[in-house]
C-alpha positions in Angstrom: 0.0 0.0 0.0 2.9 2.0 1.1 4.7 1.5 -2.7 1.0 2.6 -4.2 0.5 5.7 -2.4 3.9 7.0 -3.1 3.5 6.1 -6.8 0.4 7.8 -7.6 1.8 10.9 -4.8 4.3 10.9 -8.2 1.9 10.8 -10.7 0.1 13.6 -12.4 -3.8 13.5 -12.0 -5.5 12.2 -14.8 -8.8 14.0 -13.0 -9.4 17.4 -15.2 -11.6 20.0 -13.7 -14.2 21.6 -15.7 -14.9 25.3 -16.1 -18.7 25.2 -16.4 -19.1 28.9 -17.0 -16.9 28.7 -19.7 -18.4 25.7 -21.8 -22.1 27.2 -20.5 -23.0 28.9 -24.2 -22.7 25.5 -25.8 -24.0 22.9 -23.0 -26.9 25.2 -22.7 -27.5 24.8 -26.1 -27.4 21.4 -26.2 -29.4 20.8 -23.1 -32.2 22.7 -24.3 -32.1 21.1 -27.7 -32.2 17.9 -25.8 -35.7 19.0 -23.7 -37.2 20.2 -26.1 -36.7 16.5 -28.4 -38.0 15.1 -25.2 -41.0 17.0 -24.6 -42.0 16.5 -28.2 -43.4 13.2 -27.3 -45.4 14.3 -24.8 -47.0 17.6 -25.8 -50.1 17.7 -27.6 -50.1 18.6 -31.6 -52.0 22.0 -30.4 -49.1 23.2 -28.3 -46.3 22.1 -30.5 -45.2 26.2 -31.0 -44.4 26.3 -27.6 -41.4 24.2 -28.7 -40.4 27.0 -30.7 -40.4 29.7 -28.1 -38.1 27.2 -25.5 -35.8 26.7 -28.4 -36.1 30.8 -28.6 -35.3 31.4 -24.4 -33.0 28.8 -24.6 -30.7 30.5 -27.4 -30.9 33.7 -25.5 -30.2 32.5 -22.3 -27.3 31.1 -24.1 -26.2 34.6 -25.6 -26.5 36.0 -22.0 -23.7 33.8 -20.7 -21.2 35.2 -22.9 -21.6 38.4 -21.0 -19.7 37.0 -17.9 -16.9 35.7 -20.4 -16.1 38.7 -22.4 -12.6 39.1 -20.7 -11.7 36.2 -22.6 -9.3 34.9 -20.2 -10.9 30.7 -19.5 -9.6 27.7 -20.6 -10.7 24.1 -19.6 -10.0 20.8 -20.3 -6.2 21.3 -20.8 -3.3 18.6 -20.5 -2.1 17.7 -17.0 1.3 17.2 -18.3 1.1 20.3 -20.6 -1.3 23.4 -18.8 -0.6 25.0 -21.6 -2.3 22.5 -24.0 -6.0 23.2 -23.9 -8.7 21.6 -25.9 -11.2 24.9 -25.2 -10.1 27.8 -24.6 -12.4 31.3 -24.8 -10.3 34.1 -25.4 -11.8 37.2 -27.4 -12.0 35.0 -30.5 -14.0 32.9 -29.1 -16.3 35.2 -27.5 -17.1 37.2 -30.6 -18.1 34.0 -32.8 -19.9 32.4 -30.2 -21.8 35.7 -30.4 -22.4 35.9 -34.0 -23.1 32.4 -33.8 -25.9 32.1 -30.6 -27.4 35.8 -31.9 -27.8 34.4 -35.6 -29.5 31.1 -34.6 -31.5 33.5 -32.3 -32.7 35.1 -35.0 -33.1 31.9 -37.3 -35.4 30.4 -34.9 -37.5 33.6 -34.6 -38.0 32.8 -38.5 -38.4 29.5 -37.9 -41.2 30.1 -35.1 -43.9 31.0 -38.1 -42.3 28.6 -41.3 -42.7 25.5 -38.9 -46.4 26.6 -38.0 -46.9 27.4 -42.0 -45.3 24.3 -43.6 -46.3 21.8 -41.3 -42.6 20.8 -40.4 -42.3 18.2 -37.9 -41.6 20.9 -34.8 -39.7 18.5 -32.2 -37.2 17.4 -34.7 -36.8 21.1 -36.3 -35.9 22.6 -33.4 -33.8 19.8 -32.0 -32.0 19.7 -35.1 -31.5 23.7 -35.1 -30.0 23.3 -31.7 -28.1 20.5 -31.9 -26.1 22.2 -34.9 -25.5 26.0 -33.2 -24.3 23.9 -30.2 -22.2 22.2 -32.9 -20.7 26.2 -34.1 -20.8 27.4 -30.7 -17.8 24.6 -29.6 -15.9 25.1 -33.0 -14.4 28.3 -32.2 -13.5 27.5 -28.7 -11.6 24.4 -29.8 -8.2 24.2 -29.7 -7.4 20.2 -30.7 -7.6 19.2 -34.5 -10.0 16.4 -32.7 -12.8 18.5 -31.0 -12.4 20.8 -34.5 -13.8 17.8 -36.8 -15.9 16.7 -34.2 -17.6 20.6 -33.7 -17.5 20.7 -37.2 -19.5 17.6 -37.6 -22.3 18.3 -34.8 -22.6 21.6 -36.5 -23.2 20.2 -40.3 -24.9 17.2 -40.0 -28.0 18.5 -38.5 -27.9 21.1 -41.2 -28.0 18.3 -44.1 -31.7 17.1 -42.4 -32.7 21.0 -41.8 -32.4 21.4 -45.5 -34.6 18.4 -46.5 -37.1 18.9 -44.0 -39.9 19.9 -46.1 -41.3 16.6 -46.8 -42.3 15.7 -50.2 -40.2 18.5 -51.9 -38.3 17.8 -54.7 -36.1 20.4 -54.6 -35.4 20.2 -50.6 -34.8 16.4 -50.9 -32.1 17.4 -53.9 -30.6 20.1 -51.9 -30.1 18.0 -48.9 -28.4 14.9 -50.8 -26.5 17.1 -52.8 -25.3 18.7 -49.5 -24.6 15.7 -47.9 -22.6 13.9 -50.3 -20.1 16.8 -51.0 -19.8 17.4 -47.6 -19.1 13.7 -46.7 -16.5 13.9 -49.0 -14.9 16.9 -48.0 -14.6 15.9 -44.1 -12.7 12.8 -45.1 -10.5 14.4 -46.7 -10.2 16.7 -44.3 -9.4 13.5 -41.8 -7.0 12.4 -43.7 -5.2 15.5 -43.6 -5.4 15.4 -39.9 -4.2 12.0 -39.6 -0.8 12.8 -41.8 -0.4 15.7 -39.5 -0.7 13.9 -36.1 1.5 11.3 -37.9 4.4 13.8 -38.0 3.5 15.8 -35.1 2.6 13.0 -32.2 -0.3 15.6 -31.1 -3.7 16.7 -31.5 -3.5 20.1 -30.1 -2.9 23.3 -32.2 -0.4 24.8 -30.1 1.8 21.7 -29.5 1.2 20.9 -33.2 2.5 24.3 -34.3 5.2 24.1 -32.0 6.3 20.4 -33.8 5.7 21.4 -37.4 8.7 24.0 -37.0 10.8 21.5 -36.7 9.7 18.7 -39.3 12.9 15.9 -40.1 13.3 16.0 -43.9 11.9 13.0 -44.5 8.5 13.9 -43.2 8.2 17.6 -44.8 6.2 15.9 -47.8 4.3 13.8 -45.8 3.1 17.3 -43.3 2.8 19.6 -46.7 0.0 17.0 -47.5 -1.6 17.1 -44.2 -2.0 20.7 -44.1 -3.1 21.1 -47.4 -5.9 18.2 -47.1 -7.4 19.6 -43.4 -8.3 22.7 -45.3 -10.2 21.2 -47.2 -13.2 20.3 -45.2 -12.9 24.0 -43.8 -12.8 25.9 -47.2 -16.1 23.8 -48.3 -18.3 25.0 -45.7 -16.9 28.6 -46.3 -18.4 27.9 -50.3 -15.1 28.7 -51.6 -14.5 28.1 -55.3 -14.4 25.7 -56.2 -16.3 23.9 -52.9 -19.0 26.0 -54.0 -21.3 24.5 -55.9 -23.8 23.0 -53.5 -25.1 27.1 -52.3 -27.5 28.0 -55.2 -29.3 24.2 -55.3 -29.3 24.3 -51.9 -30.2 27.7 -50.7 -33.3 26.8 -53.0 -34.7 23.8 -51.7 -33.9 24.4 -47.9 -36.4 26.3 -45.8 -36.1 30.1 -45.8 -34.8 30.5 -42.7 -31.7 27.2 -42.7 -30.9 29.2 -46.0 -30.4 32.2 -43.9 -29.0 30.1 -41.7 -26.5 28.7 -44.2 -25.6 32.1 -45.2 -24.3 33.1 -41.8 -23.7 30.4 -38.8 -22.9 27.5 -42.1 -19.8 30.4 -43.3 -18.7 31.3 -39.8 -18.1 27.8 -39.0 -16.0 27.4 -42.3 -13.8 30.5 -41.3 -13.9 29.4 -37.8 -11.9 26.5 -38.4 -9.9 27.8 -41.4 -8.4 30.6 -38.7 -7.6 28.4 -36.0 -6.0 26.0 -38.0 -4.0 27.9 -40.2 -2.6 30.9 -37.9 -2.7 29.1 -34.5 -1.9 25.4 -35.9 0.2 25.7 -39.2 1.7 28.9 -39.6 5.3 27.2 -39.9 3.4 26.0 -43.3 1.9 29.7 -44.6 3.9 29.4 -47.9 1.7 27.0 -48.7 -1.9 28.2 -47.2 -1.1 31.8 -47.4 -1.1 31.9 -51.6 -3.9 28.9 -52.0 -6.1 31.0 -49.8 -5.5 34.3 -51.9 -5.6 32.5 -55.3 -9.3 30.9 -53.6 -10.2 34.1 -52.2 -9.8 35.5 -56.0 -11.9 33.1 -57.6 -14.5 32.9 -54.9 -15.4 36.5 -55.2 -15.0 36.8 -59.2 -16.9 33.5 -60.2 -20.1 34.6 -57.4 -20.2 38.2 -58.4 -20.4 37.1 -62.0 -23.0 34.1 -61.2 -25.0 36.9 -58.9 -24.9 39.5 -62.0 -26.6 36.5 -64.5 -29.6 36.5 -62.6 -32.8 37.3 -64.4 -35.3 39.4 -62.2 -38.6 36.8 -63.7 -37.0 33.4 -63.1 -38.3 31.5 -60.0 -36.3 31.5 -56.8 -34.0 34.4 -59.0 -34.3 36.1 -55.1 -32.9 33.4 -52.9 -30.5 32.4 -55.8 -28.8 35.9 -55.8 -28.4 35.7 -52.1 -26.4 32.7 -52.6 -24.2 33.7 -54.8 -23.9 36.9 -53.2 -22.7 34.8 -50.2 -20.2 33.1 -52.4 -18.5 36.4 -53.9 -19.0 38.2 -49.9 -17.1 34.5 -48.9 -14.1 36.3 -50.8 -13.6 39.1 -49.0 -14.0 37.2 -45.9 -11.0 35.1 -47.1 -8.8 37.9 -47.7 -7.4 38.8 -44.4 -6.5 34.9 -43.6 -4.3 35.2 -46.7 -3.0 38.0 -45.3 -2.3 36.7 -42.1 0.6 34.5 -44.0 2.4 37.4 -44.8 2.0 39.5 -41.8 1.0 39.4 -38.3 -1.6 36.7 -37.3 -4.0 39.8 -35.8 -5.2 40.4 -39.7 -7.7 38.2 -39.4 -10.0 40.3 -36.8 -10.3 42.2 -40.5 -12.6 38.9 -41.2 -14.6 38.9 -37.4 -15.3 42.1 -38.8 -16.8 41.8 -41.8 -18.6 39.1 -40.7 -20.1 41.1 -37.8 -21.5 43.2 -40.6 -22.6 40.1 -42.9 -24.2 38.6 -40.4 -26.4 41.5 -39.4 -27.2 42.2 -42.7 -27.6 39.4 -44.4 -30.2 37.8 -41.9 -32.2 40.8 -42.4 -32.3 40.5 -45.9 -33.5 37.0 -45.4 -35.5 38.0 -43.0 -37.5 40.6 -45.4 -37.5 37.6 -48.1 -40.0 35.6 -45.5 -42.0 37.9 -45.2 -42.3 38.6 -49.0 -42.3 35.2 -49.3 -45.7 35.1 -47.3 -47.6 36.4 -50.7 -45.5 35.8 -53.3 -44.3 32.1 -52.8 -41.6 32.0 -56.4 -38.8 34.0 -54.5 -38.5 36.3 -57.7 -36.7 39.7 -58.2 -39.5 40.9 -59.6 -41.4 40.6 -56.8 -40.0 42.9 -55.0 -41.3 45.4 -57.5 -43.2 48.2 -55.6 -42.4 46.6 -52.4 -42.5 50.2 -51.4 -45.3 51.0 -51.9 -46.9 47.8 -49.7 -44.7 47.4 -46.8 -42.6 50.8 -46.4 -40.6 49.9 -43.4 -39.6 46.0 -45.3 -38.9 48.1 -48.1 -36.5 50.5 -46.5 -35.0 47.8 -43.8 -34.0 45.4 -47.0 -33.0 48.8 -49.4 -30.6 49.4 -46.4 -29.5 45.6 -46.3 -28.5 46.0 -50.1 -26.5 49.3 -49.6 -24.4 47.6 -46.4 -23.4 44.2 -48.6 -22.6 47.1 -51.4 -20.6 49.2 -49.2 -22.9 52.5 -50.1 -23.8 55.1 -47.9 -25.6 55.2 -45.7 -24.5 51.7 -44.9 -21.6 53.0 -43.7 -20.5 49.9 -41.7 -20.5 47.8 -44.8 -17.9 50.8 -46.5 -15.8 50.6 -43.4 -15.7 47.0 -43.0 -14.5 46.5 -47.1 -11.9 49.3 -46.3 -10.2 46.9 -43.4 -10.5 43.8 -45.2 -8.7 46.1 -48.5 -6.5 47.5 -46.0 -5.7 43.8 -45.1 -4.6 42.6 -48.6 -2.6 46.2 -48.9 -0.8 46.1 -45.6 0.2 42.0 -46.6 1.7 43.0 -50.0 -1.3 41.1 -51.7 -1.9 44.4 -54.0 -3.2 42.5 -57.3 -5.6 40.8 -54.8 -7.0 44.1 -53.3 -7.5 45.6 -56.7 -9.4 42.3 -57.8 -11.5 43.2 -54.8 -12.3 47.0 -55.5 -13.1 45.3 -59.4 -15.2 42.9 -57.9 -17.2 46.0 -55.3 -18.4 47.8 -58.6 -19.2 44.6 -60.0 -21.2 44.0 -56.6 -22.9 47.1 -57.2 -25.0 46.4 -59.9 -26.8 43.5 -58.8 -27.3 45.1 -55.3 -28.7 48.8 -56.9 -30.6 46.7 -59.5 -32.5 44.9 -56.9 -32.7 48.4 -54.8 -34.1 50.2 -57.4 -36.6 47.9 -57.7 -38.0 48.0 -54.7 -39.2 51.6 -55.4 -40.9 51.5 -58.4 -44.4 51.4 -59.0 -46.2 48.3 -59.4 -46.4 47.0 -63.5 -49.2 45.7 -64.8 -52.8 44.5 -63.1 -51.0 45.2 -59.8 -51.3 49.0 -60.5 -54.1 48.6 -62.3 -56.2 47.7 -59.2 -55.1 50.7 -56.6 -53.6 50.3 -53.4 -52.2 46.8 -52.5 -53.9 44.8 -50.5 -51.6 44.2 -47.4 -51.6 41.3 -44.8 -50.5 41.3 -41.3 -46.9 40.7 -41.0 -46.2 37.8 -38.1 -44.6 39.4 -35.2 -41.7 36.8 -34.6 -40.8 37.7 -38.3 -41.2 41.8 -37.9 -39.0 41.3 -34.5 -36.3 39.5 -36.9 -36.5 42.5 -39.5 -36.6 45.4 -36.7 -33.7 44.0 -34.9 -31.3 43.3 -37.8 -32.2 47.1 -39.0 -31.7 48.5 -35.9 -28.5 46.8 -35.5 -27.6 47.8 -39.1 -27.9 51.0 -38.4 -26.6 51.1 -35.0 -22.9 50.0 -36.9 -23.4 52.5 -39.2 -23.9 55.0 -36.9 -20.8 53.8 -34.8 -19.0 51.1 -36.8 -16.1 51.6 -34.2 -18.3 49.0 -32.6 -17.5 46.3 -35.0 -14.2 47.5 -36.2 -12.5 47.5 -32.6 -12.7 43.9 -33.5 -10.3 44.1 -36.3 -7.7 46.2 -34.9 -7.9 44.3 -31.7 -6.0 41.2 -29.9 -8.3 38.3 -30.2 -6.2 34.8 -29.0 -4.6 34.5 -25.7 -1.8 31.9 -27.2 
């Protein structure tokens, strides 16, 4: 007894202590995902929409927590042989994605509270399946082992595939959700392979010790690493819709629900950058001759190939609205890949350029979404031309989704989508990337006629029998889906009025190590 006692006196504790209040945005989020699959069984078919407004509390009880963590100083689940070696960690990085991520969900399920109710969508397993995959983006940034990243990564996309086919009997939502599947299957295990060449030269899992390890790669190995690096971005660059990863958006921006396809837009991108930034600045910068150029030669033809797809768009073809947002996301997916090239040729604090922007994006492009719902409502083919004298039938949509356009465009008075372009120019400019910040201000003019086209629009008079017959006739806008629009404008224009806000972000020190 004597021999065991002094032995494991000697011996570091395999016992870890857990910092609840750090991990509390995400196991809330699950939790309440979890109660509310459970109480699906036993709640009557009557009061299935109270489902809806749980999943709603939950998500903003779950924003709440990330008040007490804003110092961005916690880390949990570390190595008892390594303290330093962490597998979450919430540092200011993590705190402003987990925002962006727990306030857009917020906002998707307020959507989602009147398309369930509409469409007949099974509520227990919508709202489950929302939660389960924001709980999934929630853990991603905080990770800090290539393990927990795929695994995040997974719990996050997986739920998404079944959110896009949930409308049963659809066509278009069953194709959108296989096509999504299988190219995201495929890009994950590559992505594994990737990480299993890597751990093969490194011996470890987490990004610091892995970093530390690739500095120093024997010769014989250095092929064998290149290859790992290259394959784990893989997986990542897909979900960020990166040419040439992109081709599942329009199809399935189309058949998914309005709201997942806002979803998509903003929490599915934010996870793809997520992971892209962790694992190339914090994990692989020993290898940013090789991530730092593939990323600017992707971020080039992400933003040419969906500015050009976005400006083919005919105002009378069906879903021609919901199809421009997509490829608008694809060409705005550029810019957000800018400052992560950058970062390989300057300091690793480059990339709060792309927190920033997608601060803006987020706001924005919900809001947009948000008015398409609503439009949606009366005009079911998600055309251009619908829009058409919007105006002159709901005033305030009209405005809030007029003010949408000018942000994405970087017009005034979206002044917070102008300021955030000019840090992610500044990015390229500061890096030496000056061919790719000239394609950029190309590709912002481009951008600006698809986004003053549809603007336009919005304020002319009603064609045809529509004018004919006077004033339009107007229904009641749900409130969950006005409370989506009001807050996205007001926090649209809130930026604008102080984008200091948001751009503190990029100037700012986001990882503790």
């Amino acid at each position: 007894m004597t021999a065991l006692t002094v032995l494991a006196a000697e011996s570091p504790s395999l016992v870890q202590s857990v910092d609840w209040l750090a991990i509390a945005p995400v196991v809330i989020t699950a939790v309440v995902g979890l109660v509310v699959l459970v109480a699906d069984l036993f709640v009557a078919e009557r009061h299935k929409a109270a489902l809806g407004w749980i999943s709603v509390a939950g998500l903003a009880a779950a924003t709440a927590t990330l008040i007490p963590l804003r110092a961005g100083d916690r880390s949990t689940f570390c190595l008892t042989a390594d303290p330093e070696a962490c597998s979450y960690t919430v540092d200011h990085f993590t705190v402003v994605v987990q925002f962006l991520v727990l306030a857009g969900a917020l906002l998707t399920a307020l959507l989602s509270v009147t398309a369930v109710r509409d469409t007949r969508m099974p509520a227990g397993e919508y709202w489950f399946l929302l939660l389960s995959s924001a709980a999934g983006a929630a853990l991603l940034p905080a990770s800090r082992d290539l393990a927990t990243l795929i695994v995040a990564l997974e719990v996050a996309s997986l739920p998404a595939f079944a959110l896009v086919g949930m409308r049963r009997g659809d066509r278009l939502s069953s194709e959108a959700a296989l096509k999504f599947f299988l190219s995201s299957v495929t890009a994950t295990a590559v992505s594994l392979m990737g990480v299993s060449f890597v751990y093969a030269v490194t011996g470890s899992l987490h990004l610091t010790q892995v970093a530390d390890r690739l500095g120093d790669v024997p010769g014989q190995f250095d092929t064998l690493a290149m290859a790992g690096v290259a394959l784990t971005l893989v997986g990542f660059a897909f979900k960020t819709a990166a040419v040439p990863f992109h081709f599942w958006v329009p199809d399935t921006y189309v058949g998914a629900p309005l709201p997942i396809a806002g979803y998509l837009s903003v929490i599915g991108k934010a996870v793809g950058f997520t992971g892209l930034i962790l694992v190339t600045v914090i994990a692989f910068p020993a290898y940013s001759q090789i991530w730092g150029p593939a990323i600017a030669v992707l971020a080039a033809l992400t933003m040419t190939l969906g500015n050009a797809a976005a400006v083919r768009q005919s105002a009378d073809r069906p879903n021609s609205a919901v199809r421009l947002l997509a490829w608008s996301s694809v060409g705005q997916a550029g810019y957000l890949l800018v400052p992560i090239a950058a970062a390989a040729y300057s300091e690793r604090d480059q990339i709060g350029s792309t927190l920033a922007y997608a601060l803006m994006y987020a706001a924005v492009n919900l809001g947009a979404f948000a008015v398409a719902a609503l439009v949606a409502r009366t005009k079911p083919l998600h055309r251009i031309s619908d829009y058409r004298g919007l105006y002159a039938e709901r005033p305030l949509a009209a405005l809030s989704l007029a003010f949408f356009l000018l942000c994405l465009a970087g017009l005034p008075p979206g002044i917070i989508g102008l300021f955030a372009k000019v840090t992610v120019f500044q990015s390229a400019v500061d890096a030496g990337l000056g061919w790719l910040a000239v394609l950029m201000a190309v590709n912002v003019v481009i951008a600006l006629y698809y986004y003053l086209r549809w603007t336009a629009l919005l304020f002319r008079a009603p064609e045809g029998a529509a004018a004919a017959e006077g004033a339009p006739v107007r229904t009641k806008a749900p409130w969950p889906v006005a409370a989506a629009i009001v807050a996205t404008a007001i926090t649209a224009v809130v930026l604008s009025g102080a984008p200091q806000l948001v751009l503190r972000v990029a100037s700012g020190s986001l990882f503790t190590q």
